[in-house]
C-alpha positions in Angstrom: 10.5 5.2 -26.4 12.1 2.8 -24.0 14.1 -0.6 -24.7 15.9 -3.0 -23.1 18.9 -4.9 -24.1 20.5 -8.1 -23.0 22.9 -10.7 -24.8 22.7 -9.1 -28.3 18.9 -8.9 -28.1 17.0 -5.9 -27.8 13.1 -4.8 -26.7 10.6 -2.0 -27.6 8.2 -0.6 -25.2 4.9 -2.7 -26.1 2.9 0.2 -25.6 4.3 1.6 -29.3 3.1 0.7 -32.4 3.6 -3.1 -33.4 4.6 -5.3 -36.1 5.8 -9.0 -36.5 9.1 -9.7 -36.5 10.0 -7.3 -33.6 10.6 -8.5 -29.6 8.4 -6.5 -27.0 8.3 -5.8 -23.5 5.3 -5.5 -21.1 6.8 -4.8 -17.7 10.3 -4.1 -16.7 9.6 -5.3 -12.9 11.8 -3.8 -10.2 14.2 -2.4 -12.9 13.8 1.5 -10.9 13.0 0.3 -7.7 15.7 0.5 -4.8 17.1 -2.2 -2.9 15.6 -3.1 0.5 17.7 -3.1 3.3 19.1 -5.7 4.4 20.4 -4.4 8.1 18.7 -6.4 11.2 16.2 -4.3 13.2 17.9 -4.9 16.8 14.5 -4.6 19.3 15.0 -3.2 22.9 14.3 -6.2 25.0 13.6 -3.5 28.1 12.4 -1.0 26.4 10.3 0.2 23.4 11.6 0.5 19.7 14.5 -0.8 18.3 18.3 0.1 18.8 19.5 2.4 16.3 21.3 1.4 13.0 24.7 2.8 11.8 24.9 1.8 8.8 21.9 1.1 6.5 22.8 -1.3 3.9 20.9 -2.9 1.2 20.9 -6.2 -0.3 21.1 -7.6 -4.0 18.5 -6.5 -6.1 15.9 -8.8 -8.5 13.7 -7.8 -11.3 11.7 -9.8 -14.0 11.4 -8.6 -17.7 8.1 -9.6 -19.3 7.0 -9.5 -23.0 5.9 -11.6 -25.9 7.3 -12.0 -30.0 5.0 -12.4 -32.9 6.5 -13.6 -36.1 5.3 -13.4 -40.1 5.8 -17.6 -39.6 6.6 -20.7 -37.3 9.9 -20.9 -38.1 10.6 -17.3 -37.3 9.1 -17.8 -33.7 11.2 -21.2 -33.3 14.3 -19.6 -34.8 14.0 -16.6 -32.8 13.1 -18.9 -29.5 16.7 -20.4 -30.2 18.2 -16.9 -30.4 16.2 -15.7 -26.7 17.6 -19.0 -24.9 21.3 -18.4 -26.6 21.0 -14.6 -25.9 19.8 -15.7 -21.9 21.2 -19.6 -20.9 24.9 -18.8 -20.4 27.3 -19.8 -17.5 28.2 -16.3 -16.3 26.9 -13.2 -15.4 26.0 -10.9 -18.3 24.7 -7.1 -18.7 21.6 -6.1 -19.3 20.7 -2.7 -20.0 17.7 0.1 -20.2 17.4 2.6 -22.8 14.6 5.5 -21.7 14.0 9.6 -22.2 16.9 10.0 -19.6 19.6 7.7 -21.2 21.4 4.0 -20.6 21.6 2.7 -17.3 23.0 -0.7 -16.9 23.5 -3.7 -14.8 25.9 -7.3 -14.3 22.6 -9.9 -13.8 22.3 -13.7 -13.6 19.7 -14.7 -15.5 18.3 -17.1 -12.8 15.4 -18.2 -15.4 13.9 -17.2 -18.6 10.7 -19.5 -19.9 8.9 -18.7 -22.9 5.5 -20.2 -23.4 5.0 -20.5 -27.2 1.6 -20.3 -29.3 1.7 -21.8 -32.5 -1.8 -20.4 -33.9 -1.0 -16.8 -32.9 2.8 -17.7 -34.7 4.0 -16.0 -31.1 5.7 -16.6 -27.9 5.6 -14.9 -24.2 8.8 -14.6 -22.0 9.7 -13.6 -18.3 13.3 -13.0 -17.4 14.1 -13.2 -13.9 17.5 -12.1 -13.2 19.5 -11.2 -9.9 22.1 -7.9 -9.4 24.1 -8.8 -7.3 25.0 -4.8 -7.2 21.8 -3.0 -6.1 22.8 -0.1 -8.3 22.1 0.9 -12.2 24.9 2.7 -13.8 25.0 5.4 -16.4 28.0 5.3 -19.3 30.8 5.6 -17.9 33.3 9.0 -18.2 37.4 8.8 -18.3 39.3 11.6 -17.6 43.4 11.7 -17.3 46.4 14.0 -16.6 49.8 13.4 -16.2 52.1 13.9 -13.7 52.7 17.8 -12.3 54.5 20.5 -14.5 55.6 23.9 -13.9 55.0 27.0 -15.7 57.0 28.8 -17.5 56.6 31.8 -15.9 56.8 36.0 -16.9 60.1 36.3 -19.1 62.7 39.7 -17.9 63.1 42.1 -18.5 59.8 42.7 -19.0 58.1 43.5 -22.1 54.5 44.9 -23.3 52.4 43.1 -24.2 53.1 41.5 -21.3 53.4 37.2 -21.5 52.8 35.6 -18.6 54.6 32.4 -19.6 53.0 28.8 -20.2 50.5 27.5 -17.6 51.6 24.8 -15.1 49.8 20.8 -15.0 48.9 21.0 -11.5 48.2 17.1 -12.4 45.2 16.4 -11.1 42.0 15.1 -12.3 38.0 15.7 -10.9 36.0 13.3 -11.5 31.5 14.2 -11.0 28.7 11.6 -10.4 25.4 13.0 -11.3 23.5 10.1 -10.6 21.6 9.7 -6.9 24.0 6.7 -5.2 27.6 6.7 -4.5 29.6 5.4 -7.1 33.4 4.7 -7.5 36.4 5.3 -10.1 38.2 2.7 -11.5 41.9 4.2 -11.6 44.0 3.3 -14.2 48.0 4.4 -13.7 50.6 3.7 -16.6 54.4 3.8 -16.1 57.1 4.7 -15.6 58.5 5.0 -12.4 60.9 4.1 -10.0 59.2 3.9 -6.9 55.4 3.6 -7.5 52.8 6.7 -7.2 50.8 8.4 -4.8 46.8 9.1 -5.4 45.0 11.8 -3.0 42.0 13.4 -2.9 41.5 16.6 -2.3 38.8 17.3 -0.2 39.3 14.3 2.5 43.1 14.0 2.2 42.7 10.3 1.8 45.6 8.5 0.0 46.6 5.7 -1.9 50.3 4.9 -2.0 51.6 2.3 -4.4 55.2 1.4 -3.3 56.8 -0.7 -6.1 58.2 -0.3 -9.8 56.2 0.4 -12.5 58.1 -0.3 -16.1 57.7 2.3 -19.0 54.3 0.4 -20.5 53.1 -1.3 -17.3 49.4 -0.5 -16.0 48.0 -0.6 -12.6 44.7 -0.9 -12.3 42.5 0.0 -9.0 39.0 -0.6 -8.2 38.1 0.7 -4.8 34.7 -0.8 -4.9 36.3 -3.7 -4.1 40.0 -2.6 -3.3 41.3 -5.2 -5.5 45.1 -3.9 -7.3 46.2 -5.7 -10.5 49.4 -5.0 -12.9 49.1 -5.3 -16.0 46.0 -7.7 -16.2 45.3 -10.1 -13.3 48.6 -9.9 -11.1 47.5 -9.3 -8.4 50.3 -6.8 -6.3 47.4 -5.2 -3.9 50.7 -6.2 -1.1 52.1 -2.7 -2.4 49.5 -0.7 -1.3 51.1 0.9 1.6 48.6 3.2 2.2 45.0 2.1 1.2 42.4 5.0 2.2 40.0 4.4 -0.8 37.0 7.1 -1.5 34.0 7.0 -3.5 32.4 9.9 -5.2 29.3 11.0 -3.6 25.9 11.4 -5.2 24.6 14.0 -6.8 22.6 17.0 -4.6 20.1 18.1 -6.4 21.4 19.2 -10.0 24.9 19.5 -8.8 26.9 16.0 -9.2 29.0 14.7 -6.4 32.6 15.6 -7.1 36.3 14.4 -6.3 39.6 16.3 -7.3 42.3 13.5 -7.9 46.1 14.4 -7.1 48.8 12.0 -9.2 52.3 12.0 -7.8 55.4 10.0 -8.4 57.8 8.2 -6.5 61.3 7.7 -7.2 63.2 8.4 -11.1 60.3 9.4 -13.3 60.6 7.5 -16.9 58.4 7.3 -19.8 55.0 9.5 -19.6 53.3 8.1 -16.7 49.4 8.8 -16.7 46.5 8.8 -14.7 43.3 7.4 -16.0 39.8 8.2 -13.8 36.7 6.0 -15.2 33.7 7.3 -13.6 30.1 5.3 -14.1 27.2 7.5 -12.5 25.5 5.3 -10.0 21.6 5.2 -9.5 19.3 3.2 -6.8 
């Protein structure tokens, strides 16, 4: 069965059985369709075809949700008429998600209109939703992982003894984060004091780096999004001005069944206090 959820209200698939009292759906619009592009087509003036592109981007993505409520009395449709415009009239963006036989995906939307076209006889109303993502992508629930910062092992003990004990192993510190879903997606990183002199993020594969140059207090959070590069301490202080080295990454999609992958390294700079942690939050991206 599939539903959809937005603003405390949810929707069954129409096509199920039906009773009063229950909101259905009829059509989820665009919901799984991909975002056009939104890239110029450049046409040789001397020449035929087009120049080429280098980066394809796409644009913002709408969708309409469409579907009807039938109640045991008037004043269940009117009440729960009151409850649709609350759950959809607001002054901000709000999620909205999709529950089918492969799991949640989500979206941010503005609900750019929502009418509802009421019929007292049938004790029933119809509604369309038109909304707007600004983000052309759905997005699967999302997956933390975390490490500390890097320990070393303990080692084989001498003289040497049978059975032989190879010691405790090492924290290499590093997390790897996976993105099974079929768009690039990115991790918000989360890094909790304390030290000295900042921290130092690098991934694996590419080499790229993020270097954070300025105290963190035993307690204190920093919070990266690379989607939008945007660097916060400890709520909305904004210190992205310490960010000495800013080469962010995004996890790639998956190939196949194989998710895209990143390996995380966490280092310190400066006097190490505290238990300072890294925090990787990975949502699975679709188009």
């Amino acid at each position: 069965m599939t539903t959809f959820t937005i603003g405390g209200l949810t929707a069954e698939d129409g096509e199920m059985d039906r009773s009063r009292g229950r909101i259905y759906f009829s059509d989820l619009g665009d919901w799984y369709s991909g975002a056009e592009s939104k890239t110029d087509i450049n046409e040789r003036a001397q020449g035929d075809g087009a120049h080429g592109i280098d980066v394809d981007l796409r644009g913002s993505a709408a969708f309409t949700f469409t579907g009807w409520y039938e109640g045991d009395t008037w004043a269940d449709v009117l009440t729960m008429m009151d409850r649709f415009k609350q759950a959809t009239i607001t002054r901000r963006t709000i999620p909205v998600s999709v529950e089918d036989e492969l799991g949640v995906t989500s979206r941010i939307v503005s609900v750019r209109a929502a009418p509802l076209r009421e019929d007292k006889l049938a004790r029933a109303f119809d509604f369309a939703i038109d909304m707007h993502a600004l983000d052309p992508l759905r997005y699967g629930p999302a997956v933390s992982v975390s490490t500390g910062l890097p320990t070393a092992g303990g080692g084989i003990t001498f003289p040497i003894t049978y059975p032989i004990s190879y010691g405790t192993p090492g924290d290499p510190g590093r997390v790897t984060v996976s993105n099974p879903g079929t768009a690039p997606t990115y991790s918000i990183l989360e890094i909790t004091g304390g030290m000295s002199g900042g921290f130092e993020l690098t991934e694996v594969t590419t080499g790229r780096t993020l270097r954070f140059e300025r105290p963190i207090p035993d307690g204190s959070t920093i919070y990266l999004n690379p989607r939008t590069g945007m660097v916060s301490m400890d709520g909305p202080s904004d210190v992205s001005r310490y960010l000495s080295r800013s080469e962010f990454w995004s996890v790639p999609a998956a190939v196949g069944d194989v998710p895209g992958m990143r390996e995380i390294q966490f280092n310190s700079l400066g006097i190490v206090t505290g238990t300072p942690t890294l925090k990787a939050i990975t949502a699975p991206a679709f188009w």
